[in-house]
N, CA, C and O atoms as a Tinker XYZ file with bonds, in Angstrom:
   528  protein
     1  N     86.014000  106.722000  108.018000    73     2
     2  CA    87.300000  106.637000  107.374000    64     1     3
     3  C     88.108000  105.499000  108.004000    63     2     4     5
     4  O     88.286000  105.291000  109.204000    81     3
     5  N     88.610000  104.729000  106.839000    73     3     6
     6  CA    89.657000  103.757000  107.802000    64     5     7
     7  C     91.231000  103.913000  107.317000    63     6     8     9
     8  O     91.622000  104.607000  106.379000    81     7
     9  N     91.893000  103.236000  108.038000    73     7    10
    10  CA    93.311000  103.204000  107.895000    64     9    11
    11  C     94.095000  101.669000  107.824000    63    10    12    13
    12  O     94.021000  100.777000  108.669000    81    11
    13  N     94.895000  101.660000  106.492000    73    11    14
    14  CA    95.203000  100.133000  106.636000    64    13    15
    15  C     97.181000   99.868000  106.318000    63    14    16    17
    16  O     98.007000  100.460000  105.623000    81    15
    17  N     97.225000   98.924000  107.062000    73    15    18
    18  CA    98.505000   98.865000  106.918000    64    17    19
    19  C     98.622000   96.907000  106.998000    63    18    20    21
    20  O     97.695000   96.122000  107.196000    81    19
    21  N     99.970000   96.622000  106.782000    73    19    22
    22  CA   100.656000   95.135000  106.684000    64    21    23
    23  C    101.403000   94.963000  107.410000    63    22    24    25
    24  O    101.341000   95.993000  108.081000    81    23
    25  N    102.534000   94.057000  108.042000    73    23    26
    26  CA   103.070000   93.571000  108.436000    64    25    27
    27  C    103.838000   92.358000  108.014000    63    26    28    29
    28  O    103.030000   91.575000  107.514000    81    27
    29  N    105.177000   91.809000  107.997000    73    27    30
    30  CA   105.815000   90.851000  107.867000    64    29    31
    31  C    106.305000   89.638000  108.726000    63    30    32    33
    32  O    107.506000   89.550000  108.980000    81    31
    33  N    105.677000   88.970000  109.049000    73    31    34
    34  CA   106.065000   88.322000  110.149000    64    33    35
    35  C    106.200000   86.878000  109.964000    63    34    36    37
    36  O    105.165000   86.214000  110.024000    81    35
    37  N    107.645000   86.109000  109.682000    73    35    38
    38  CA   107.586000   85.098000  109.369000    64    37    39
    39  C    107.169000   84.149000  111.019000    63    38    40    41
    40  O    107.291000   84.465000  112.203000    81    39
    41  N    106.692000   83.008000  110.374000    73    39    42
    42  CA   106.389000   81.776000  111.598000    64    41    43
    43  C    107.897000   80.971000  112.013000    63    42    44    45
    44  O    108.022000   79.987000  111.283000    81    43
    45  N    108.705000   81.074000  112.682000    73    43    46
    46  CA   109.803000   79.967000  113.401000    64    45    47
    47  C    109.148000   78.646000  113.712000    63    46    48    49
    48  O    107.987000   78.935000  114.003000    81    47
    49  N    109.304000   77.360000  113.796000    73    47    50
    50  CA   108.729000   76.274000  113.939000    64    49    51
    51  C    109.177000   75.603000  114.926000    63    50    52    53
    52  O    110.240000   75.092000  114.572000    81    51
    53  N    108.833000   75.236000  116.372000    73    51    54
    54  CA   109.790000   75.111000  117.307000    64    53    55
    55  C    110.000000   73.354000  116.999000    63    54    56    57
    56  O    110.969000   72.702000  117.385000    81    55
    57  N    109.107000   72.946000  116.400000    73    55    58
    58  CA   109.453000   71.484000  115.729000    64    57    59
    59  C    109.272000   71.528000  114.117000    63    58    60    61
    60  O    108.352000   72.250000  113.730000    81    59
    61  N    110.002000   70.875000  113.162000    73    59    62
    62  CA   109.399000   71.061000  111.815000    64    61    63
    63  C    108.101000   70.304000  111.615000    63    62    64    65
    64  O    107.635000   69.342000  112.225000    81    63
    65  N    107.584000   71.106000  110.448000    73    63    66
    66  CA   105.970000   70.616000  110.023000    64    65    67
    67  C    106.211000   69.830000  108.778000    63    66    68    69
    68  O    106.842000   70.227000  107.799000    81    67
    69  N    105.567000   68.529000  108.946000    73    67    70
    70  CA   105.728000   67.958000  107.698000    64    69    71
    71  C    104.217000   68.323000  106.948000    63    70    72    73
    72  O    103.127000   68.500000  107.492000    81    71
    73  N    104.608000   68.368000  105.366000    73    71    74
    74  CA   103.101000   68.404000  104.299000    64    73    75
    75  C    103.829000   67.837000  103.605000    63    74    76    77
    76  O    105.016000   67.514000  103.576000    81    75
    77  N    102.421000   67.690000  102.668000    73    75    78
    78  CA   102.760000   66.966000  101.206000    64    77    79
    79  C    103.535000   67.180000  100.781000    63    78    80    81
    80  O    104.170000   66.179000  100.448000    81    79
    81  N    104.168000   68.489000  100.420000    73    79    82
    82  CA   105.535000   68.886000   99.366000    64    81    83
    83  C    106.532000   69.113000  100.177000    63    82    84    85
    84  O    107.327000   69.904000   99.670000    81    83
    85  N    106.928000   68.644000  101.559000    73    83    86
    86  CA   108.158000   68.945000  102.220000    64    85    87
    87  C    108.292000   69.241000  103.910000    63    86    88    89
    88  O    107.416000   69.771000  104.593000    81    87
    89  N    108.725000   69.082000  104.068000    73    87    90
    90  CA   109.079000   70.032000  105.513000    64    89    91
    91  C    109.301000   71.201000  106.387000    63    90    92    93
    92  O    110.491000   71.337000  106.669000    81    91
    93  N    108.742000   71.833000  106.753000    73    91    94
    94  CA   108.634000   73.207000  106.864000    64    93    95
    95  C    109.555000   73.562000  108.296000    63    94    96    97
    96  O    109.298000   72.961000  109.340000    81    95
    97  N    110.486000   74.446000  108.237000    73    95    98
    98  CA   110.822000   74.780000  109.677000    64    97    99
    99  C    110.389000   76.274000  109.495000    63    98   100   101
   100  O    110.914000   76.882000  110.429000    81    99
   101  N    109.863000   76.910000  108.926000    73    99   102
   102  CA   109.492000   78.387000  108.921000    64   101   103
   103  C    108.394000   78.154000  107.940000    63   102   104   105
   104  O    108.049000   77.217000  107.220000    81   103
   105  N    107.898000   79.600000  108.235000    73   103   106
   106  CA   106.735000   79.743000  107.322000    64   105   107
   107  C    106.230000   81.435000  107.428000    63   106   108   109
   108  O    105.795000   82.068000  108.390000    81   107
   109  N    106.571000   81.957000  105.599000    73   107   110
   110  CA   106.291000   83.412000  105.716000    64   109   111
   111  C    104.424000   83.379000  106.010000    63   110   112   113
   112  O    103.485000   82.647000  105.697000    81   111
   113  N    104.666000   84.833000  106.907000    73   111   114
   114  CA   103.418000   84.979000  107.647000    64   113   115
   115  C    102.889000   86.691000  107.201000    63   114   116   117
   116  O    103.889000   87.353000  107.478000    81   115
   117  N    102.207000   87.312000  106.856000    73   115   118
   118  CA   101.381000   88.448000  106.464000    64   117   119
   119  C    100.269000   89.094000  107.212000    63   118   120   121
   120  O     99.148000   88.639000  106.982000    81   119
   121  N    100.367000   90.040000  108.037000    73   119   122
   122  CA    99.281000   90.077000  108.932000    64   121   123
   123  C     99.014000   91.481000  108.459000    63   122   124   125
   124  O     99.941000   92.286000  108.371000    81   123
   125  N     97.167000   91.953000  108.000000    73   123   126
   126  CA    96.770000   93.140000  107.293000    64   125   127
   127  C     95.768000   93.814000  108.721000    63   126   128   129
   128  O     94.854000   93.284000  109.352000    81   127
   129  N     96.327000   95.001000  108.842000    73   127   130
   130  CA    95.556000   95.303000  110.001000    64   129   131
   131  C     94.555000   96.793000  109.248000    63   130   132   133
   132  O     95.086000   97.721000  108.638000    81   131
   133  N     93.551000   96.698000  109.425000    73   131   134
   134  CA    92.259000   98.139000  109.197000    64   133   135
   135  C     91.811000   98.786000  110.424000    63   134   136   137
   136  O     91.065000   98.167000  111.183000    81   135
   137  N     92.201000   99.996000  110.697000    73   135   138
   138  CA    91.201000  100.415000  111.697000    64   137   139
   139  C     90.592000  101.677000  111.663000    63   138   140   141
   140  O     91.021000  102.668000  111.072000    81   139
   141  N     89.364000  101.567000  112.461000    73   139   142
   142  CA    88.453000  102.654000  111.845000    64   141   143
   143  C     88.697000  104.041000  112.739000    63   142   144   145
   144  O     89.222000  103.997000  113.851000    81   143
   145  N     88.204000  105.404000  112.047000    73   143   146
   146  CA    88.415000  106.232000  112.852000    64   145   147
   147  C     87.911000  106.230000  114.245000    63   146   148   149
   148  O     88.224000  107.320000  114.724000    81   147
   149  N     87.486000  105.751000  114.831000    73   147   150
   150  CA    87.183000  105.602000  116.241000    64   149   151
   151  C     88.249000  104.580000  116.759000    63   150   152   153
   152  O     87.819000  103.980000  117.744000    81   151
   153  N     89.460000  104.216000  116.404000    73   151   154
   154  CA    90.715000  103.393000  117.303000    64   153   155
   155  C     90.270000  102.417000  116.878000    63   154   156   157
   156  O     91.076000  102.139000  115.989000    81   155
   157  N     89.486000  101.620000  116.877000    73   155   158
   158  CA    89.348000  100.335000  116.418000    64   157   159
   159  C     90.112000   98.968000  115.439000    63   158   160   161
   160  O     89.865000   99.178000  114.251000    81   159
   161  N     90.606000   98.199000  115.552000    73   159   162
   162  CA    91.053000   97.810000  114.371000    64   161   163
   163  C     90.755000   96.013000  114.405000    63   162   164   165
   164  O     90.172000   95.308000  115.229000    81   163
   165  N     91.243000   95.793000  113.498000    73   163   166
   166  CA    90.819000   94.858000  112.681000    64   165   167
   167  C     92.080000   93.926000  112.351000    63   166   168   169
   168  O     92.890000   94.377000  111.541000    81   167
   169  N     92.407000   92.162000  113.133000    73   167   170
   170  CA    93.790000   92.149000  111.731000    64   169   171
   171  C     93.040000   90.565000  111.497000    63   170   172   173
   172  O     92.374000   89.874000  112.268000    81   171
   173  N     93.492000   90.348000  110.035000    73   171   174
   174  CA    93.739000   89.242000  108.840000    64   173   175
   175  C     94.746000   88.310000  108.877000    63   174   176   177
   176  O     95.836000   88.764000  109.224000    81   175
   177  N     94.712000   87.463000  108.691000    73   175   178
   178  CA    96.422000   86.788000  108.128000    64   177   179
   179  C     96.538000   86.405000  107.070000    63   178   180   181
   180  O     95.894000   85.374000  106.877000    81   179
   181  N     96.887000   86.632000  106.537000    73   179   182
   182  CA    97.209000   86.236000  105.005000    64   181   183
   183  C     98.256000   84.720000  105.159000    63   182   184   185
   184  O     99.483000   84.810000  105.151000    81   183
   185  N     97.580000   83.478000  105.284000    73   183   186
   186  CA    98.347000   82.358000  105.801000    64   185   187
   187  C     99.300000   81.664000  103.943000    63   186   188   189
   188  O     98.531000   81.323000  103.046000    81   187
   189  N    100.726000   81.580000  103.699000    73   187   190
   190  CA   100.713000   81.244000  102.498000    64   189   191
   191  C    101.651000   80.034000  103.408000    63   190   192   193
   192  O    102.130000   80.224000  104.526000    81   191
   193  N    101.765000   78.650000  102.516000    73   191   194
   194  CA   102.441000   77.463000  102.356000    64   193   195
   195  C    103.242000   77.255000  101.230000    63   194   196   197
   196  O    102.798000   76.966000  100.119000    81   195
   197  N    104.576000   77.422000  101.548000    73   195   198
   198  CA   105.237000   77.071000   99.918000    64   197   199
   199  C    104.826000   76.157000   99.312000    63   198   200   201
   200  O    104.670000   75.173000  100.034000    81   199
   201  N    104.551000   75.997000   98.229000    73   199   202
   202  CA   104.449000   74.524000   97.092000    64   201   203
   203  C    102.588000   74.513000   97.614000    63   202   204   205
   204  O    101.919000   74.159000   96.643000    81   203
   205  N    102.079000   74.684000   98.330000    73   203   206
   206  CA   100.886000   74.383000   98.373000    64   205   207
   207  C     99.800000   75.636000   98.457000    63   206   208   209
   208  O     98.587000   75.472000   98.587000    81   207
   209  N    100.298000   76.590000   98.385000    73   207   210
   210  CA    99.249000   78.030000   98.154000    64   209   211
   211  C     99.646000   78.344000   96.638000    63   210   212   213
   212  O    100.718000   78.131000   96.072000    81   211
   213  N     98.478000   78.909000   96.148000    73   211   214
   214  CA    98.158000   79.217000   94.637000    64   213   215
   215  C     98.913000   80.390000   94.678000    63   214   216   217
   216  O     99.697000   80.405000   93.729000    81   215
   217  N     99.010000   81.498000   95.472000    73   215   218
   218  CA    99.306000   82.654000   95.473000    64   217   219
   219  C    101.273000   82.571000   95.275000    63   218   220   221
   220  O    101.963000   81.598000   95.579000    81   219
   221  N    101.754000   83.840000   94.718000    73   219   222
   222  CA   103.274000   83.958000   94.665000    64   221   223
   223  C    103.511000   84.789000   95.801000    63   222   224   225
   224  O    102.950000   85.870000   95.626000    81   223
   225  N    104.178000   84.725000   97.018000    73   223   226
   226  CA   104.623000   85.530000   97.420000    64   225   227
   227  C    104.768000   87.129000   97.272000    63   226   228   229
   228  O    104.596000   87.983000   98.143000    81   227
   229  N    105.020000   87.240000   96.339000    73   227   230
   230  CA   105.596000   88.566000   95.573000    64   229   231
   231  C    103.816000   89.087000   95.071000    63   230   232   233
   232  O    103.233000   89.909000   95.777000    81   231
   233  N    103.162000   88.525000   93.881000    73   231   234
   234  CA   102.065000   88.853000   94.437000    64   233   235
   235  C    101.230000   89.336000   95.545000    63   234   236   237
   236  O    100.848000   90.497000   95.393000    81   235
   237  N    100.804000   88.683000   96.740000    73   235   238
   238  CA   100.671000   89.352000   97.790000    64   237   239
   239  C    100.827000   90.151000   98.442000    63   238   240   241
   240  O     99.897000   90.753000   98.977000    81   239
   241  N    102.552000   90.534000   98.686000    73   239   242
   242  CA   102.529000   91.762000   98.965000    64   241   243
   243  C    102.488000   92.686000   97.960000    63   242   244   245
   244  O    103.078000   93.738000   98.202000    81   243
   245  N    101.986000   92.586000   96.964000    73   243   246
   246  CA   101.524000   93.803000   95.616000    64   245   247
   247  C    100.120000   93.709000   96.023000    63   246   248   249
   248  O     99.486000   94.755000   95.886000    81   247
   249  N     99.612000   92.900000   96.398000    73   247   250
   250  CA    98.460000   93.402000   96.727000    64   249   251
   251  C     98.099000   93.693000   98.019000    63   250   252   253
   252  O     97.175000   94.456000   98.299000    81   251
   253  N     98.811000   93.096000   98.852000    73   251   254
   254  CA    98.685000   93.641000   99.965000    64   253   255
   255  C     98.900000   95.491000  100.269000    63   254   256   257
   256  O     98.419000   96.210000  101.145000    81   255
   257  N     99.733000   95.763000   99.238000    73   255   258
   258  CA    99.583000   97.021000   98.815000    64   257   259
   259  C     99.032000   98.074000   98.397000    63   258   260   261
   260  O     99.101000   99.301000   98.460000    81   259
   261  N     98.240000   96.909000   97.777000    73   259   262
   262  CA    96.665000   97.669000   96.948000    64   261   263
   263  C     96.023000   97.619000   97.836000    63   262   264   265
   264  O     95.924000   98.757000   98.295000    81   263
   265  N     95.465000   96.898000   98.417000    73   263   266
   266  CA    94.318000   96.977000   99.689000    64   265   267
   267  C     94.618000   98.649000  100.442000    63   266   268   269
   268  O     93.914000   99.658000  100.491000    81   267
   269  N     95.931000   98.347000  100.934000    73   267   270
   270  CA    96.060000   99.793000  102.007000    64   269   271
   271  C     96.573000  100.959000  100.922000    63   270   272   273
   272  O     96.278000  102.013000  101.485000    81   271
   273  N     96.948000  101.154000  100.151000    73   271   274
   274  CA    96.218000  102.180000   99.364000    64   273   275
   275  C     95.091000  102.368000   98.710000    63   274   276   277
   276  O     94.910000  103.524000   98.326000    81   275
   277  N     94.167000  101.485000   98.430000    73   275   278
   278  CA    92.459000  101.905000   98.261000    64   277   279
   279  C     92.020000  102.046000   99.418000    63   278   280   281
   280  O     91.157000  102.911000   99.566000    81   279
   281  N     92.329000  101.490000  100.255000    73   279   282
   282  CA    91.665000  101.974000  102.142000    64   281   283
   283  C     92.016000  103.034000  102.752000    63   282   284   285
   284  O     91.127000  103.510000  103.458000    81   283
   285  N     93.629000  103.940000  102.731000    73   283   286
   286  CA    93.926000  104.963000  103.090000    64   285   287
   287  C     93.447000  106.108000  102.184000    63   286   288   289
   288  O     93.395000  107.252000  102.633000    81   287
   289  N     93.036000  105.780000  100.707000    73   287   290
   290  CA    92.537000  106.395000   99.984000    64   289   291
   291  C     90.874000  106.842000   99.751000    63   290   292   293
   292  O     90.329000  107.501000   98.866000    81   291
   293  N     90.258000  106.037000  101.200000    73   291   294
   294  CA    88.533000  106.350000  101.404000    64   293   295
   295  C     88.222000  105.275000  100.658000    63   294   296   297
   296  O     87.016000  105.051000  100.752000    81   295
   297  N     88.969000  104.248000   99.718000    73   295   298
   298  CA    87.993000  103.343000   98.733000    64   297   299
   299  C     87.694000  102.216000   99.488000    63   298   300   301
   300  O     87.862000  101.112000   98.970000    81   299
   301  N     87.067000  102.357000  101.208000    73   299   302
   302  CA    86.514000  101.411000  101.785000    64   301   303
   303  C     84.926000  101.832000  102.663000    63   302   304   305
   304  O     84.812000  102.396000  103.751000    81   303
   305  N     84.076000  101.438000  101.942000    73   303   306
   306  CA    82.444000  101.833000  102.483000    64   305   307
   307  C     82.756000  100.642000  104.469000    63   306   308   309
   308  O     83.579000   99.761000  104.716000    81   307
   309  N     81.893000  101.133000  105.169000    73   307   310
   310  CA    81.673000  100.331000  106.401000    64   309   311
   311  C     81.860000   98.695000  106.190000    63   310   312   313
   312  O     82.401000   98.147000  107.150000    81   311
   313  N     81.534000   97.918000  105.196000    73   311   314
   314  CA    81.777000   96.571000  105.166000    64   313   315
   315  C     82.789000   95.749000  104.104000    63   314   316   317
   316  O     83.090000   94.566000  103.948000    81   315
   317  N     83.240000   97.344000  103.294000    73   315   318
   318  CA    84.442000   96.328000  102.447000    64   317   319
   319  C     83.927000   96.179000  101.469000    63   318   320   321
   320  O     84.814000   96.276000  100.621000    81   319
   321  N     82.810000   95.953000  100.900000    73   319   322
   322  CA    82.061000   94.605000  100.264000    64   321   323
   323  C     82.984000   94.736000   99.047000    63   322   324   325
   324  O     83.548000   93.861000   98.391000    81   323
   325  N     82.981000   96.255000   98.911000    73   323   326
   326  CA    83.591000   96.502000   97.147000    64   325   327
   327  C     84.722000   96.056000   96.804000    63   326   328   329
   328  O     85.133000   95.818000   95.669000    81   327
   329  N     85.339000   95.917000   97.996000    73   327   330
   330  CA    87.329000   95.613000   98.211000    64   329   331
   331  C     86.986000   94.253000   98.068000    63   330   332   333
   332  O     87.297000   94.017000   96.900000    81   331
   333  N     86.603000   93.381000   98.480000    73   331   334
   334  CA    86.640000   92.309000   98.272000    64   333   335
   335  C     86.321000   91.472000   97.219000    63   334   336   337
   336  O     86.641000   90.296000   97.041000    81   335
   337  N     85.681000   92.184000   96.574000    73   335   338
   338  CA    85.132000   91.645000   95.247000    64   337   339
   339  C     86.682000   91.738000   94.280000    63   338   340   341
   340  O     87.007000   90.894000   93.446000    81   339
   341  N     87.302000   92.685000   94.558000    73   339   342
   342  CA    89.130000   92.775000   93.717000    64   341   343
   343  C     89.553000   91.678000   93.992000    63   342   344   345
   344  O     90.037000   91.128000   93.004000    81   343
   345  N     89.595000   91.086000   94.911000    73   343   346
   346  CA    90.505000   89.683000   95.367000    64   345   347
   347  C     90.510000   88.352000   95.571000    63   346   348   349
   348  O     91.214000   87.547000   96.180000    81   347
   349  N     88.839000   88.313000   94.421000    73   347   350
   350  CA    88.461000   86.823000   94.541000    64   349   351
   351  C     89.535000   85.558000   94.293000    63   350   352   353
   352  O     89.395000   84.471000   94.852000    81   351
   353  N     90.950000   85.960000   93.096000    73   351   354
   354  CA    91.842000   85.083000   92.605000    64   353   355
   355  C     92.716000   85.051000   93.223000    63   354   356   357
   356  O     93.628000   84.281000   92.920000    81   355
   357  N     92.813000   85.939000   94.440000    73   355   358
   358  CA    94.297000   85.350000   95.788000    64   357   359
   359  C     93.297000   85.223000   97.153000    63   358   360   361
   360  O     92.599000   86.093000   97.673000    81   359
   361  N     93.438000   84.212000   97.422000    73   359   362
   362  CA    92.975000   83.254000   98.306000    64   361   363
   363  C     93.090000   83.979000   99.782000    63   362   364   365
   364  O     92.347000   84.471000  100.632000    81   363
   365  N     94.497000   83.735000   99.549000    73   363   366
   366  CA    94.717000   84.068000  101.097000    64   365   367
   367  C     94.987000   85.735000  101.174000    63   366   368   369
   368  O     95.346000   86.119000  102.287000    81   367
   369  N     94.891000   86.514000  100.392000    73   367   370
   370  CA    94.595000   87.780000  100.403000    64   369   371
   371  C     93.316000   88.441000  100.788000    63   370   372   373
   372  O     93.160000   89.500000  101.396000    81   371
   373  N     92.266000   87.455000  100.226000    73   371   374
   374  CA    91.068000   87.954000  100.039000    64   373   375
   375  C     91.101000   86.983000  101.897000    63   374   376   377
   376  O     90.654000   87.674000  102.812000    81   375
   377  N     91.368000   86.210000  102.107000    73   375   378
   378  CA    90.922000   85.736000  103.307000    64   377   379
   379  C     91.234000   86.669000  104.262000    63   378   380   381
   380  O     90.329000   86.889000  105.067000    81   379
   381  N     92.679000   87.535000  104.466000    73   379   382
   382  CA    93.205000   88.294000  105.573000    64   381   383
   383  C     92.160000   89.365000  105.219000    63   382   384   385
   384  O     91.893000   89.939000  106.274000    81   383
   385  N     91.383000   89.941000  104.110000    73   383   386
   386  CA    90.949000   91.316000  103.953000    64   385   387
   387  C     89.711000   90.793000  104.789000    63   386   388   389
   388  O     89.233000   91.425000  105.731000    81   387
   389  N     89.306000   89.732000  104.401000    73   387   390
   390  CA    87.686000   89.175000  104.938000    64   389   391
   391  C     87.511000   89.501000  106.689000    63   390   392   393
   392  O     86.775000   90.222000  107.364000    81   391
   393  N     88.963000   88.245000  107.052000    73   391   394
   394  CA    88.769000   88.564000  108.605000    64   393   395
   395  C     89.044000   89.629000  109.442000    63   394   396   397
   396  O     88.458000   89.839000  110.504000    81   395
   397  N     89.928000   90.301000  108.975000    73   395   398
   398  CA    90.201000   92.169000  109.212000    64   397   399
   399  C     88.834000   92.510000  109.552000    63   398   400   401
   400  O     88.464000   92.920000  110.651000    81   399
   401  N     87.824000   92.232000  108.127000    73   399   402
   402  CA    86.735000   93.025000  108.113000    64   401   403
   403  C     86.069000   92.505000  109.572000    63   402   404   405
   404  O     85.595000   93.036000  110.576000    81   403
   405  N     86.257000   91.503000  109.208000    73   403   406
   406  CA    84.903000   90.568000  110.070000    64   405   407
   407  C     85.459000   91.340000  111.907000    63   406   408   409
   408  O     84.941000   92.161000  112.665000    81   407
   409  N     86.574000   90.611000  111.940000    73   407   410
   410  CA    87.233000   91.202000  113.844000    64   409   411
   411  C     86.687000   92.567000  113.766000    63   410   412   413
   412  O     85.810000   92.879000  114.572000    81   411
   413  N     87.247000   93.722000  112.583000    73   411   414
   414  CA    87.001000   95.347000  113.433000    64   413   415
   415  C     85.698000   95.172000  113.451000    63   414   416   417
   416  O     85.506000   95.762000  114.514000    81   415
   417  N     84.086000   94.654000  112.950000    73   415   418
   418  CA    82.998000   94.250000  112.991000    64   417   419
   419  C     82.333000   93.994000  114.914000    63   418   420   421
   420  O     81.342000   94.356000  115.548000    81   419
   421  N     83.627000   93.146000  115.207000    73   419   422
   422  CA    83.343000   92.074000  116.578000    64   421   423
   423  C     83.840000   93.330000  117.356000    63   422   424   425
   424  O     83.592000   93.367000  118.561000    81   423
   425  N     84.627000   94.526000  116.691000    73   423   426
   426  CA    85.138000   95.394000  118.044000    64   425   427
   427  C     86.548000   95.655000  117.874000    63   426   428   429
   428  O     87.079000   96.711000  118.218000    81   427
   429  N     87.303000   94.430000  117.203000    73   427   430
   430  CA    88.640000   94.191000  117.155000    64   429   431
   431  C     89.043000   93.001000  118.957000    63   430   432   433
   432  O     90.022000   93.113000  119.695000    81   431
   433  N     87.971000   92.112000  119.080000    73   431   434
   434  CA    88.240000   91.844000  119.864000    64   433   435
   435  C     89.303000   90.364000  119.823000    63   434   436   437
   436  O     89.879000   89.822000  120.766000    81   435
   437  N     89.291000   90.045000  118.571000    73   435   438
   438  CA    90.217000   89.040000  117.596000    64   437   439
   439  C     89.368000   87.581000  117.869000    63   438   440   441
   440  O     90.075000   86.577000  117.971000    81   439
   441  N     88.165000   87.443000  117.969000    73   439   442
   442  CA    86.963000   86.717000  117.983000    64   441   443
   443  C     86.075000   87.172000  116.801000    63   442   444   445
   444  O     85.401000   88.185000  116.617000    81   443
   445  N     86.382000   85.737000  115.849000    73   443   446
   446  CA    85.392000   86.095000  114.530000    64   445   447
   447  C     83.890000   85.229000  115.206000    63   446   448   449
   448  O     83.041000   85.945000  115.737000    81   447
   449  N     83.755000   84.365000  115.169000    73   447   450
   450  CA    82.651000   83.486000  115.841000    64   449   451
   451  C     82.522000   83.441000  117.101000    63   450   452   453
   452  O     83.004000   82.377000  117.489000    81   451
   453  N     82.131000   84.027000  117.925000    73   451   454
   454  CA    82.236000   83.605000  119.522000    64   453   455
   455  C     80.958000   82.401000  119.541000    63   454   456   457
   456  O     79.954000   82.299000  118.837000    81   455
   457  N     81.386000   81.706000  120.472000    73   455   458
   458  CA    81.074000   80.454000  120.929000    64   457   459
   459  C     81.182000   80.076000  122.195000    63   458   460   461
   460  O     81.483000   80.959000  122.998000    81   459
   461  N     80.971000   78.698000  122.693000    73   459   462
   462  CA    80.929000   78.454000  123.601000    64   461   463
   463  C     82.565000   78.155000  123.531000    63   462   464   465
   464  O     83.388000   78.525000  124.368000    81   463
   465  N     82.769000   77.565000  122.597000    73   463   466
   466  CA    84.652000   77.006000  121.881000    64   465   467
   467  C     85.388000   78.265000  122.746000    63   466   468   469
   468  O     86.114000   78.301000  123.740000    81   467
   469  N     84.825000   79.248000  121.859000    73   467   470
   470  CA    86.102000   80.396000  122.047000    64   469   471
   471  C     86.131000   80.899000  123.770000    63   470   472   473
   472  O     87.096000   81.277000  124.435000    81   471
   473  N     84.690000   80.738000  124.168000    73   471   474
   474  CA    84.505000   81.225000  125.541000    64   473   475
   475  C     85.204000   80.665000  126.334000    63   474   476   477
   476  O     85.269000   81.193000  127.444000    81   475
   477  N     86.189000   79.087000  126.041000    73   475   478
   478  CA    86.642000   77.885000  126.936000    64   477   479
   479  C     85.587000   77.500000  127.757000    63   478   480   481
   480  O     85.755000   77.172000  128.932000    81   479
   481  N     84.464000   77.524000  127.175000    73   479   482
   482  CA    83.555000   76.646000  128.097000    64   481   483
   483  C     83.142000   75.212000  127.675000    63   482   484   485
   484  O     82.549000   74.379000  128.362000    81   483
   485  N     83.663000   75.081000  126.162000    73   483   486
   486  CA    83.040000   74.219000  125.408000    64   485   487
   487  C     83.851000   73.530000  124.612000    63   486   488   489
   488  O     84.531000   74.356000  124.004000    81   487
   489  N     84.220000   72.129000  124.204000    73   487   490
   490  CA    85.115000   71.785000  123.370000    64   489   491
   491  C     84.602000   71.199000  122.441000    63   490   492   493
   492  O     83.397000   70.959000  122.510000    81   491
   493  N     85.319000   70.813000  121.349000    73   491   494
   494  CA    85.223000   70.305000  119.544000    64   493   495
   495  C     85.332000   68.881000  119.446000    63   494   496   497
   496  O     86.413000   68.294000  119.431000    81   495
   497  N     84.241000   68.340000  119.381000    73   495   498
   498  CA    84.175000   66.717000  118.930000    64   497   499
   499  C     85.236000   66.511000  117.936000    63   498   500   501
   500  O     85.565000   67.515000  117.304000    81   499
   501  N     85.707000   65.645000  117.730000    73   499   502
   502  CA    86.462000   64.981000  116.170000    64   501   503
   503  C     87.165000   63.872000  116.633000    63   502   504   505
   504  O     87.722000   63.606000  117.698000    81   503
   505  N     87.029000   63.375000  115.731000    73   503   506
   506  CA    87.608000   62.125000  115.624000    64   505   507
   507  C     88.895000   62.017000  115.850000    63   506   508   509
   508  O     89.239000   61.155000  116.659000    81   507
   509  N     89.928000   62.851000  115.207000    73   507   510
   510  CA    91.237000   62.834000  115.694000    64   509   511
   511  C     91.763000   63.767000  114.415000    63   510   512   513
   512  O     91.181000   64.236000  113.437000    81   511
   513  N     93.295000   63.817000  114.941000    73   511   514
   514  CA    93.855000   65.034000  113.670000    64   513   515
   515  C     95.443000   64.562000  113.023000    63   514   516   517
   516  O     96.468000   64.515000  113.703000    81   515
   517  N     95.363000   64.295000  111.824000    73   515   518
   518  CA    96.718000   63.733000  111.287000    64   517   519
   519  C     97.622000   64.654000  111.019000    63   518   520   521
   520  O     97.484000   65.460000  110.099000    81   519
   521  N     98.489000   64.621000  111.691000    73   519   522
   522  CA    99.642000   65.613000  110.857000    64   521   523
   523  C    100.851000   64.824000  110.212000    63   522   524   525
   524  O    101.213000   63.802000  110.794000    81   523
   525  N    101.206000   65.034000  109.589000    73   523   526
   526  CA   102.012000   64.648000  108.416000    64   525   527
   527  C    103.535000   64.397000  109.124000    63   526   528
   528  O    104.491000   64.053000  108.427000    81   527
């Protein structure tokens, strides 16, 4: 049996973020947490960008709604699979349900990939990173 709930948590920007459509000094933030009857849990973020996420606000949390009432309601087998298949057309909905799944999976240890990266033993080639 699992148990699921949301959270509201907007982002403060201690510098503004520039993107394509504007400047950001905040940014609403959605965090979906699952956990299984053994304490365990699981959280998601549901990451949205004004002007540049497909999703409406208001949407999301309607579905963010739906998720934790089909999950408090038993309509979640051990991997989700079925829940996820509801949320292929919100992006970042279906992304917070995914990594929920994936972390309570790892333990809830908030490590989806462990690596050498995540271990700090190891760092990320690239070329460099533009921000706007």
């Amino acid at each position: 049996m699992f148990q699921a709930n949301y959270i509201t948590r907007p982002l403060q920007f201690k510098r503004p973020a520039g993107t394509s459509r504007g400047v950001l000094h905040r940014k609403p933030c959605w965090y979906l947490q699952i956990t299984a009857s053994n304490g365990l849990s699981g959280i998601g973020e549901v990451s949205f960008i004004p002007g540049l996420s497909v999703e409406d606000p208001g949407e999301m949390v309607m579905n963010l709604d739906r998720i934790c009432t089909l999950i408090n309601k038993g309509g979640m087998d051990s991997r989700g699979l079925h829940l996820q298949e509801s949320f292929r057309q919100m992006p970042g909905v279906q992304f917070a349900l995914e990594t929920a799944i994936k972390d309570l999976e790892g333990g809830g240890k908030r490590i989806l990939y462990p690596s050498g990266f995540t271990a700090g033993t190891e760092g990320i080639s690239t070329n460099g990173l533009i921000w706007m």
